[in-house]
Structures are given as C-alpha cells and as structure tokens.
C-alpha positions as CSV (number, residue, x, y, z in Angstrom):
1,X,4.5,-6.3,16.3
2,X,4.5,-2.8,16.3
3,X,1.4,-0.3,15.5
4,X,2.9,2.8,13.8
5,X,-0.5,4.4,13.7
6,X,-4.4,4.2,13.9
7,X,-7.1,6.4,12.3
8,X,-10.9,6.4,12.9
9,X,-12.7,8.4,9.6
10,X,-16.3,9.2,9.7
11,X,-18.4,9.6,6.2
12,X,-16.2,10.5,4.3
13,X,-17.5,12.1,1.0
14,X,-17.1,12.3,-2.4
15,X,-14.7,15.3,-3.2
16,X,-13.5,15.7,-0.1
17,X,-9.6,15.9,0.8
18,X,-8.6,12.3,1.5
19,X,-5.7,13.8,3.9
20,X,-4.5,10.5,5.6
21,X,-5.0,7.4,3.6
22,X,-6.8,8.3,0.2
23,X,-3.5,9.3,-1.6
24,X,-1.6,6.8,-3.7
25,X,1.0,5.8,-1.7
26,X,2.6,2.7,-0.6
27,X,4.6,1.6,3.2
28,X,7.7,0.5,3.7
29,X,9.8,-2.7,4.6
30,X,7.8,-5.0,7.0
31,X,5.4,-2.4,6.7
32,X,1.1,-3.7,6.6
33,X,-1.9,-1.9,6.7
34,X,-5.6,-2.8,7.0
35,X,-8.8,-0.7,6.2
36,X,-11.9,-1.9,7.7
37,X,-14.9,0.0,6.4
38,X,-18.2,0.3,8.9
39,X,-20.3,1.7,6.1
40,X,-20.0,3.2,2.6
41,X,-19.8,1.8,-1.1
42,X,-16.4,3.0,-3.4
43,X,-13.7,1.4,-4.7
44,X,-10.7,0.6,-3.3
45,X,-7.3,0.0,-5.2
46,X,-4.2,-2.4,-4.7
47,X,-2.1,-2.3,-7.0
48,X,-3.4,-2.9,-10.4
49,X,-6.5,-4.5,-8.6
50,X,-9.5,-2.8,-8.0
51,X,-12.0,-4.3,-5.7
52,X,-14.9,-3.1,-4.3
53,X,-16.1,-1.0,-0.7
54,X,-19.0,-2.2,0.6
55,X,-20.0,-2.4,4.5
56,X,-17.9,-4.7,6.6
57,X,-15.0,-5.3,4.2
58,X,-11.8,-5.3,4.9
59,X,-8.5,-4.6,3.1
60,X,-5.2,-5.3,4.0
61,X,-2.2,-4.2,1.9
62,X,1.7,-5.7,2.0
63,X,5.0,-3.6,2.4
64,X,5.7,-1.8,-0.8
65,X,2.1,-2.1,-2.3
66,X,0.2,0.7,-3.9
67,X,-2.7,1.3,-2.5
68,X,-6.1,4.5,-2.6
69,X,-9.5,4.9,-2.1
70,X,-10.6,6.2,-5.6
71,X,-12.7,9.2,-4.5
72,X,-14.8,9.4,-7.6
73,X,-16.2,5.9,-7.3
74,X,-17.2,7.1,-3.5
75,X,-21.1,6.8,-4.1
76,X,-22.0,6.3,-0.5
77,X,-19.8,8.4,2.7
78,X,-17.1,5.8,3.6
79,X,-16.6,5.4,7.5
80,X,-13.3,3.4,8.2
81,X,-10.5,2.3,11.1
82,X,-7.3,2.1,9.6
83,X,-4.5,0.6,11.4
84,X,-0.4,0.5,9.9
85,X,1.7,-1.7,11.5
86,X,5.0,-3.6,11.3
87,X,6.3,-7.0,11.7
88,X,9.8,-8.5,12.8
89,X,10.8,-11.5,10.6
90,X,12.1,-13.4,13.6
91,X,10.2,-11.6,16.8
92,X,6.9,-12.3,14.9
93,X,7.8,-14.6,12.4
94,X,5.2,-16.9,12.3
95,X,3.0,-13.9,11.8
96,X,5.0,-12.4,9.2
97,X,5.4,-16.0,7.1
98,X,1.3,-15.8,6.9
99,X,0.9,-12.9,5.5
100,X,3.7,-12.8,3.5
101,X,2.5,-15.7,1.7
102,X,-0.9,-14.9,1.3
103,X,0.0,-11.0,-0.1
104,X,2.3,-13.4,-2.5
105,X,-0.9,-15.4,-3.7
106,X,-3.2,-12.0,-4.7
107,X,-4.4,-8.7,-3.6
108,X,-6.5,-9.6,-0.1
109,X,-10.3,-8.3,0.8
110,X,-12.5,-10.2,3.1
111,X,-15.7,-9.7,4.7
112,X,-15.7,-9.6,8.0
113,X,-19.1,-9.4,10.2
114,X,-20.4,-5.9,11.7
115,X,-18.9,-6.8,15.4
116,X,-15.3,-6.4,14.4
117,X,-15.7,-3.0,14.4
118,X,-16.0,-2.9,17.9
119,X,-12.5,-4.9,17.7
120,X,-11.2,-2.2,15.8
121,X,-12.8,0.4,18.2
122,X,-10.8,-0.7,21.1
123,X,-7.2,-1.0,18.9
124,X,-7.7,2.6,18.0
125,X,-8.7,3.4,21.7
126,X,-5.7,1.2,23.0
127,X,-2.9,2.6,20.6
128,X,-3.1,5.9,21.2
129,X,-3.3,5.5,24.6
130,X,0.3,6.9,26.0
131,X,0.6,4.0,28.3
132,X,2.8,1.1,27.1
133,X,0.7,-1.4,28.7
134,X,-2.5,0.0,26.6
135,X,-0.4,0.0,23.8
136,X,0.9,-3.5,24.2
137,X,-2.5,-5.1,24.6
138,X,-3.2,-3.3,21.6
139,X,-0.5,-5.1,19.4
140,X,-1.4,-8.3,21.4
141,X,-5.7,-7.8,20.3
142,X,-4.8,-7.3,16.1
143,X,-2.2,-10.3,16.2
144,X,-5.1,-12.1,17.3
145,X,-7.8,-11.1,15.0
146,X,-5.0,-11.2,12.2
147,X,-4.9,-14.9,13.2
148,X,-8.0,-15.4,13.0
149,X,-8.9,-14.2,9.5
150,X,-6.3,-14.9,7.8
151,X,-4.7,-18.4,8.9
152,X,-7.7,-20.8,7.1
153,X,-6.0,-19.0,3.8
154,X,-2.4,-20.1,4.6
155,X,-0.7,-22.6,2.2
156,X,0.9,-25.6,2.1
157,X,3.5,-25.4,4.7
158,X,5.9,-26.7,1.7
159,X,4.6,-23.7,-0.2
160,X,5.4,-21.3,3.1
161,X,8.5,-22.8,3.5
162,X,10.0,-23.0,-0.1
163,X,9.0,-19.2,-0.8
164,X,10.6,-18.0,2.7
165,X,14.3,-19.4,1.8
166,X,13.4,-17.7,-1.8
167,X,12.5,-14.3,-0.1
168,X,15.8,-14.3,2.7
169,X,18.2,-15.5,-0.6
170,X,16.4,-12.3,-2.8
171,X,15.0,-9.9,-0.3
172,X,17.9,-7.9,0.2
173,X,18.9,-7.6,-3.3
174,X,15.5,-6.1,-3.8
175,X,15.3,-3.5,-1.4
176,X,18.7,-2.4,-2.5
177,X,16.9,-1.9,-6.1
178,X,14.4,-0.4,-4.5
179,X,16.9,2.5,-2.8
180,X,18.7,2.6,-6.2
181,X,15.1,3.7,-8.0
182,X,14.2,5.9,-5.1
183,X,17.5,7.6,-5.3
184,X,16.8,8.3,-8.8
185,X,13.2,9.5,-9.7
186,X,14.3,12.8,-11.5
187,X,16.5,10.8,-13.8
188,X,14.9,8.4,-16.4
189,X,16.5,4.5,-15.5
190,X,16.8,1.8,-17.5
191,X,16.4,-2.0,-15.7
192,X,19.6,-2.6,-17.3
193,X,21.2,0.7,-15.2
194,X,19.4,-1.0,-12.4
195,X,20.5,-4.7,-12.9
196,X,24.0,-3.4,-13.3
197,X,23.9,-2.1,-10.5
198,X,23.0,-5.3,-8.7
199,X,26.0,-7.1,-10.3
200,X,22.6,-9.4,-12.0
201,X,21.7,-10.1,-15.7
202,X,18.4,-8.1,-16.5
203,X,16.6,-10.8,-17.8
204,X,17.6,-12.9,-14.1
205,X,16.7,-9.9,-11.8
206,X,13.4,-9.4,-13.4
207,X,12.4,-13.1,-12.4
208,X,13.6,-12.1,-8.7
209,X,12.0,-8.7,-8.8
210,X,8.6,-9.9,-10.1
211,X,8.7,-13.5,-7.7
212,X,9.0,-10.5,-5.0
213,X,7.4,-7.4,-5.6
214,X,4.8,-9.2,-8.1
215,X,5.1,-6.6,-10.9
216,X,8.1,-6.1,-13.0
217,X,10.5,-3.6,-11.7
218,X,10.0,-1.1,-14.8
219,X,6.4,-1.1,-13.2
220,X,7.4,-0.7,-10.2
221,X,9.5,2.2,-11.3
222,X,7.0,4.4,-13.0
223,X,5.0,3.7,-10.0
224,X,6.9,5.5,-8.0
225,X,7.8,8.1,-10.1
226,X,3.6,8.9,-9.8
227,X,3.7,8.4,-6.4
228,X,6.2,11.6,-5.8
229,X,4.4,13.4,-9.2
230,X,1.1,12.9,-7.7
231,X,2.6,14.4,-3.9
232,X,4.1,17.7,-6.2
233,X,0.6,17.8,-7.5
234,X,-0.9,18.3,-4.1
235,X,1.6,19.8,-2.5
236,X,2.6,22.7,-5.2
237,X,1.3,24.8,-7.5
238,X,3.6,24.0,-10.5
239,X,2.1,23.3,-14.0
240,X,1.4,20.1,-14.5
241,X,3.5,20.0,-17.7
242,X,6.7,20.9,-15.5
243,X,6.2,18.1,-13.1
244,X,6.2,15.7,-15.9
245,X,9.2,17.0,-17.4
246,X,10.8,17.2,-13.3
247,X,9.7,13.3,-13.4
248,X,11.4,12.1,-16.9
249,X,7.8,11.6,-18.5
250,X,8.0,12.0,-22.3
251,X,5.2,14.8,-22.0
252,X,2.4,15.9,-19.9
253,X,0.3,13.4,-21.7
254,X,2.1,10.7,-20.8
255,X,2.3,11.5,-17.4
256,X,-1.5,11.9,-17.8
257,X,-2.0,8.4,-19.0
258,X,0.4,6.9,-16.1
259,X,-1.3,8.4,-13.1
260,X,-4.7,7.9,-14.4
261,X,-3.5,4.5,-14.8
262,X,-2.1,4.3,-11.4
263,X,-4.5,6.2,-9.0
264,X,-8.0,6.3,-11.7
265,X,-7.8,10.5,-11.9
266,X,-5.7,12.6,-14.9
267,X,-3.7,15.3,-13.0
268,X,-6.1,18.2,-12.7
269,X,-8.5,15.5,-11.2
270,X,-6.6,14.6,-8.9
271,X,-4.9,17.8,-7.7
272,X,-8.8,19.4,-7.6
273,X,-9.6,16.6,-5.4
274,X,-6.9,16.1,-2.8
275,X,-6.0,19.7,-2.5
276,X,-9.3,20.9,-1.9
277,X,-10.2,21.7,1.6
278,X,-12.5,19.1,3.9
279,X,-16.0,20.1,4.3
C-alpha cells in the first residue's frame, strides 16, 4: 500500500472553493479514496449515486469512479480527513480482492463511530511526516482499519474468486479503452470506433466494459468529457458555449444538461462556485 496523499478540511462552507476534493473528478488505476466526515450535513456523489453527509460517515470511492461533494446541498460546514491511496494486485492482494469486490457490488458509505477520527488524525499526522518509518506505520494503521470495516461485507469467496479471473482476463483491455477515450475527448467517438479499436464486437465489449467499470462505456465517455469541460470551466475564462463546442457537445445546452447531470450544477453554477475565492 501506498498513501499518495492526506488532507484534513475544517468547516467547510457552502460557496466556498472546494480546491482539493470537491471537483468532479475521478483516480486512477489501483487508485482508492476515502472521506471521513467529523461533522457537517451535504451530499456526497459517486457516480450516479447520491448518498447523504452526515456526522461520522464515511465514503470510500474505487479507481476510475466519479466522485464530489455537491456544494449546494452543503447545509451544515463539512469538516473531513481525506486519504488517496493505492494498492498492488499481488503485494497487497488480499486487500485489493476486498475491495475490489465490494466497489463491484454498489457505491460504499458506512458509519463509522466518532473515535475513528482520532484514527484518521494520526494517518494524516504519520503521512506527511518525511520519515519513511512514520510513513510506513501510516500505510500499516489504514490497512488495518480498512480491514476492519470492510471484511464483514466481503462475498462468497466463490464470488471473489470467479470475478478476479474475470477482472485479470478483461482488465487490461479496459484500461487500454480507457487511454483510447482519454486520447480523444476533443473528437466525438463512437463505441464502435472504440471496440474497433480493441479488435472486439461492440455489443461483446460493452458486457466487459459494464461487468468492469459498472456503467456503459458511452457513459463513461461523456463522463469524462465533463470531467475536462468542467476543469476548463474553472480554470479559464472561455464562454461556456465554446467549451461545449471544444468538447463535441451538440450545443451549450447539451453540455448544460450533462454536467448538471454529472456533478448537480449547470455551468455558470459551477464555475461561480469553484472559481470563487475561499473565505
């Protein structure tokens, strides 16, 4: 296990810039995060799920997965840890199989009670310590808690074992899909341009993209395409109309229907929320 990074936010506030995790955005291969909120009532969103913030819940969200606090649902100041971290199929792969397989079964929030914020205290302490030993007792603290929250949700160990030779046989296939549609936001794909280009019928590698990445890739797709619209939108001050048109939406409209879709704010929304400076 590795941590890739830790953050500790206090009351955070309707309207204010959500500058680390708030953004839609989503991690990469191997790639986990979890959010453990102290105190504060919103929403949070995972995908197409959108479950609720309340004190002590906790969130954690699988490579590839879309994920945002919706800032105006915040009705109470949120106070959070966040910790990202990765996983090695075979170093930690008894680790990895668990949550693998539980990320396959639905989007994940628990309830944890108010003392594991002190656990959470001492990972954020630990990992930024410069020290490797610091740093290793760190990884070595959240495999254990990871353990113990998560392994009374494990399946079958038929079910673990079936899906794993499923993910090795398909899981390369589908990240080189996924390079294929990141290579190629500015242009408008079709899942047949995409399934050509893994040598697959369309109708086969949308049963292996969905078994995988539980949406369909055209989905997926247009989810990433709002992901890098939604970045220009915060990052730049170029009408919205020309990002859609940058992104191969039909119209500003349409782009207006996707990312409200996506992260719960039309464009001016969001870019007046996340571009706004912190109080």
């Amino acid at each position: 296990m590795r941590i890739l990074d830790t953050v500790f936010v206090y009351k955070l506030k309707k309207g204010e810039k959500l500058a680390y995790h708030g953004r839609y955005h989503a991690h990469g291969n191997n790639e986990y995060e979890l959010h453990f909120f102290i105190d504060g009532a919103g929403s949070f969103l995972s995908n197409s799920a959108k479950m609720a913030i309340s004190a002590n819940s906790l969130f954690l969200s699988g490579p590839h997965e879309f994920h945002s606090i919706l800032p105006e649902q915040v009705t109470r100041p949120l106070t959070y840890y966040a910790v990202l971290f990765s996983l090695s199929e075979t170093e930690d792969s008894e680790l990895y199989l668990l949550l693998t397989n539980i990320l396959h079964e639905k989007a994940v929030r628990r309830t944890t009670a108010d003392t594991d914020r002190f656990l959470f205290e001492e990972i954020y302490r630990q990992a930024g310590n410069s020290t490797s030993s610091f740093q290793k007792s760190a990884g070595l603290l959240l495999q254990s808690i990871l353990f113990r929250w998560f392994s009374d949700e494990n399946p079958s160990a038929a079910g673990l074992n079936g899906r794993s030779e499923r993910k090795k046989a398909s899981g390369q296939l589908i990240q080189n899909s996924l390079k294929f549609m990141e290579s190629n936001l500015e242009n408008n794909l079709t899942m047949n341009d995409v399934a050509y280009r893994m040598n697959l019928s369309v109708e086969h590698f949308i049963r292996l993209f969905r078994d995988e990445m539980h949406m369909t890739p055209y989905q997926y797709y247009i989810r990433l395409k709002a992901e890098a619209a939604a970045a220009e939108l915060v990052s730049s001050n170029q009408p919205v109309a020309a990002i859609a048109e940058k992104y191969g939406f039909e119209n500003r409209f349409h782009f207006s229907r996707v990312l409200k879709k996506c992260t719960g704010m039309p464009p001016a929304a969001y870019r007046n929320c996340y571009m706004q400076n912190e109080v």
